[in-house]
C-alpha positions as CSV (number, residue, x, y, z in Angstrom):
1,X,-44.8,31.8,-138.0
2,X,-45.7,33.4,-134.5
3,X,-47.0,36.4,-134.2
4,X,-45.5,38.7,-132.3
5,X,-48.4,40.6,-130.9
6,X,-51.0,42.7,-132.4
7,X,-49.2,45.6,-133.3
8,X,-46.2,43.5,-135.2
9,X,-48.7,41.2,-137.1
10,X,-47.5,42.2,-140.3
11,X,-45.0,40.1,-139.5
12,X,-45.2,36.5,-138.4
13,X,-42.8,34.1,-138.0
14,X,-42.6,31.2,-140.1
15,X,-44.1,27.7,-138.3
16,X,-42.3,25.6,-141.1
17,X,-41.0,22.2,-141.2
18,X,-41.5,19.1,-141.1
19,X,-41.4,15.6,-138.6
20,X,-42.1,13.0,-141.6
21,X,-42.7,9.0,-141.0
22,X,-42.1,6.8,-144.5
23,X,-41.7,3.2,-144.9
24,X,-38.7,1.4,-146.0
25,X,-37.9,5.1,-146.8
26,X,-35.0,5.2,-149.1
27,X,-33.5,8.6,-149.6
28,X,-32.2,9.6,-153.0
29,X,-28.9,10.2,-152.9
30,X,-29.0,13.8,-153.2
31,X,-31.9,14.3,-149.9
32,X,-29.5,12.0,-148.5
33,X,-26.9,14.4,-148.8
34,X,-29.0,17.6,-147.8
35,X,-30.7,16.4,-144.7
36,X,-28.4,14.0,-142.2
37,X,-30.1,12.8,-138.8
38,X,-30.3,15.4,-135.8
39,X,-27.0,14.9,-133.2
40,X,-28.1,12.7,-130.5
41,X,-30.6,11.3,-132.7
42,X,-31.2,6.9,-133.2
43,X,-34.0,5.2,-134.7
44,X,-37.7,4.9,-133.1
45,X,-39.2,1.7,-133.0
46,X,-42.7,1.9,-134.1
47,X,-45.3,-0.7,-134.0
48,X,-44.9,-2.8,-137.3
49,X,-41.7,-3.4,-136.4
50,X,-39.6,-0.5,-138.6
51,X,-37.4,2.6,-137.7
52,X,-38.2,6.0,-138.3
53,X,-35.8,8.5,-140.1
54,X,-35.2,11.9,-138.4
55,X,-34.3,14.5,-140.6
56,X,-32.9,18.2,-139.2
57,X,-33.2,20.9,-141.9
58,X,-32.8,24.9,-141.1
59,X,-35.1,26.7,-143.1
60,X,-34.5,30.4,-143.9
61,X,-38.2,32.6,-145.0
62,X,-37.4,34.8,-147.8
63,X,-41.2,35.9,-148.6
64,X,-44.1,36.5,-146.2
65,X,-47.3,38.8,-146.5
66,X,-50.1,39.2,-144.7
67,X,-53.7,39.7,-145.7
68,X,-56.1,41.3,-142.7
69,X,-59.7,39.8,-143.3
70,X,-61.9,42.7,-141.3
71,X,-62.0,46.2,-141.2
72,X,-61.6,45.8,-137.3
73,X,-58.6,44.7,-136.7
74,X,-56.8,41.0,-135.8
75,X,-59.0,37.9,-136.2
76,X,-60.5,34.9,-137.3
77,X,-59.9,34.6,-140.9
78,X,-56.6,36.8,-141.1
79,X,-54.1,35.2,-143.4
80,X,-50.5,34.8,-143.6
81,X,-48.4,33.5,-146.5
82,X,-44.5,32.4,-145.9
83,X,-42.5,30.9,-148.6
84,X,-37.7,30.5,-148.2
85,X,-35.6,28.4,-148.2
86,X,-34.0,24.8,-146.8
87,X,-30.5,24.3,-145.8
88,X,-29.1,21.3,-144.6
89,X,-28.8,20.6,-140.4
90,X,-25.4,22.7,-140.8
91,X,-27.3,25.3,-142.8
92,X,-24.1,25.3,-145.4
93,X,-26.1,24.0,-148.3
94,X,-29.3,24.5,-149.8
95,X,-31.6,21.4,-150.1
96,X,-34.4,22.6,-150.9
97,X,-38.1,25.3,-150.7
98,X,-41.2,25.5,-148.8
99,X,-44.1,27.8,-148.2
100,X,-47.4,27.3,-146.7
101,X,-50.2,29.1,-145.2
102,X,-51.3,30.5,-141.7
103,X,-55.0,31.2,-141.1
104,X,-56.3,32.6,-137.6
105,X,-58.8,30.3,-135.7
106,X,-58.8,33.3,-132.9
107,X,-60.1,36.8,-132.6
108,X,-56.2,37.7,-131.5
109,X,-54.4,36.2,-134.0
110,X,-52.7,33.8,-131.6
111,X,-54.2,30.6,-133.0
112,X,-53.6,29.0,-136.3
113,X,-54.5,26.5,-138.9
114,X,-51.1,25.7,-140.6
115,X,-50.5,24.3,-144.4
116,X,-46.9,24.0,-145.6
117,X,-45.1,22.3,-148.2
118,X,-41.6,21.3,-148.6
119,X,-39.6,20.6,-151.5
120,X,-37.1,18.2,-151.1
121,X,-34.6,16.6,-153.3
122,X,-36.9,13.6,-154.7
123,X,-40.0,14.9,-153.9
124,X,-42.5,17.1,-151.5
125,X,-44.0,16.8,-147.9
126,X,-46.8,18.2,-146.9
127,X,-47.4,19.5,-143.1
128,X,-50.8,20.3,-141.4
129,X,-51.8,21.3,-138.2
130,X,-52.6,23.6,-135.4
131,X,-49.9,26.5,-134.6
132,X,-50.1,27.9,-131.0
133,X,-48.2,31.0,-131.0
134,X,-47.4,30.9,-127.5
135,X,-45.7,27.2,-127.5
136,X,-42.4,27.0,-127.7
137,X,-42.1,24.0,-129.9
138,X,-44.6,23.8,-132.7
139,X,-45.3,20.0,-133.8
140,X,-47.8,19.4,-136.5
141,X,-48.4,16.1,-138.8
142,X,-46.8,15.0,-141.8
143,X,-49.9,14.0,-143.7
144,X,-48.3,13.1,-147.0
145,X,-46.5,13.4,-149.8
146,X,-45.2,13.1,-153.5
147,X,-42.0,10.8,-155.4
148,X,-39.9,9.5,-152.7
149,X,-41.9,10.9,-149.9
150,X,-45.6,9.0,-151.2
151,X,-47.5,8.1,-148.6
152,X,-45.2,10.0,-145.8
153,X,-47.0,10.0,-142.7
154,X,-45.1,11.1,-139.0
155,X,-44.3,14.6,-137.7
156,X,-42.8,17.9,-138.3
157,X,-41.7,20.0,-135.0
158,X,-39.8,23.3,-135.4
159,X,-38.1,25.9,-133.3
160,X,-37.2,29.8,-134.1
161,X,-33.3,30.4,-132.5
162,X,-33.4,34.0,-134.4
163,X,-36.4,36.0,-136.4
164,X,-37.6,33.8,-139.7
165,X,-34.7,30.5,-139.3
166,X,-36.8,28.0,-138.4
167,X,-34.9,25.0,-136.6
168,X,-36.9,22.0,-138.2
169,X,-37.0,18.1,-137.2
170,X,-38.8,15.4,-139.2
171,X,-39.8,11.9,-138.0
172,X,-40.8,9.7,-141.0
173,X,-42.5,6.4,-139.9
174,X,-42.3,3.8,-142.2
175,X,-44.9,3.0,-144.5
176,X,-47.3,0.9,-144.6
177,X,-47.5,0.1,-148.3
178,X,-46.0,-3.0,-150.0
């Protein structure tokens, strides 16, 4: 979600999805299905010696409000809730939801601290970090997860080609769990 300036703020665009690092991760045939690596993409080698999995989803918002915290105008503390949908990389098929959070860290509404969840075939990630309206690519951290995606750790980057599709990436790392 970026805003696009003061006077639009009821409207931000989504900062979805997800760059998530798992260990020895072993999709379920059915995420296998819904999310196939990005074109151009091969395996990163990370320090222990495993690969990470990159994962391109589009996601689509559906819902999005936005609650105003002061009676003088934009600022720290405004809120802005996003919820849609996730398509697989050739957005023909629906793979899954997410929705999340956007709180303003700035007095203009241009900084934000991001929370969003996705629910994927198998399980749920869950994304956190700092959204920069102004960058062009948003990247935030995959700090975990539920089912298949347990202990996910790695990133989540995202571009917006047209108003609320979100253009997501995910890097899962492998885990460090036996």
């Amino acid at each position: 979600m970026i805003p696009t300036g003061r006077r639009s703020r009821s409207r931000l665009r989504c900062p979805a999805v997800v760059s998530l690092a798992l260990a020895a991760l072993t999709l379920a045939p059915a995420a296998a299905a819904a999310a196939r690596p990005a074109s151009g993409s091969a395996p990163h080698s990370t320090a222990n010696g495993g690969a990470a999995r990159t994962i391109h989803l589009v996601a689509h918002e559906r819902h999005h409000a936005f609650l105003d915290q002061g009676p003088h105008g934009p600022g720290l503390g405004d809120e802005s809730i996003f919820a849609g949908v996730l398509n697989d990389a050739s957005d023909t098929a629906r793979v899954g939801s997410f929705g999340g959070t956007l709180t303003s860290l700035s007095v203009d509404d241009s900084v934000f601290a991001a929370a969003v969840d996705l629910r994927l075939p198998g399980g749920q990630i869950v994304v956190q970090g700092i959204f920069d309206a102004s960058a062009a690519r948003i990247v935030h951290a995959i700090i975990g997860g539920t089912g298949i995606y347990r202990g996910a750790r790695g990133q989540f980057s995202f571009t917006e080609p047209a108003s609320g599709v979100l253009d997501m990436t995910l890097t899962l790392l492998p885990s460090d769990r036996g």
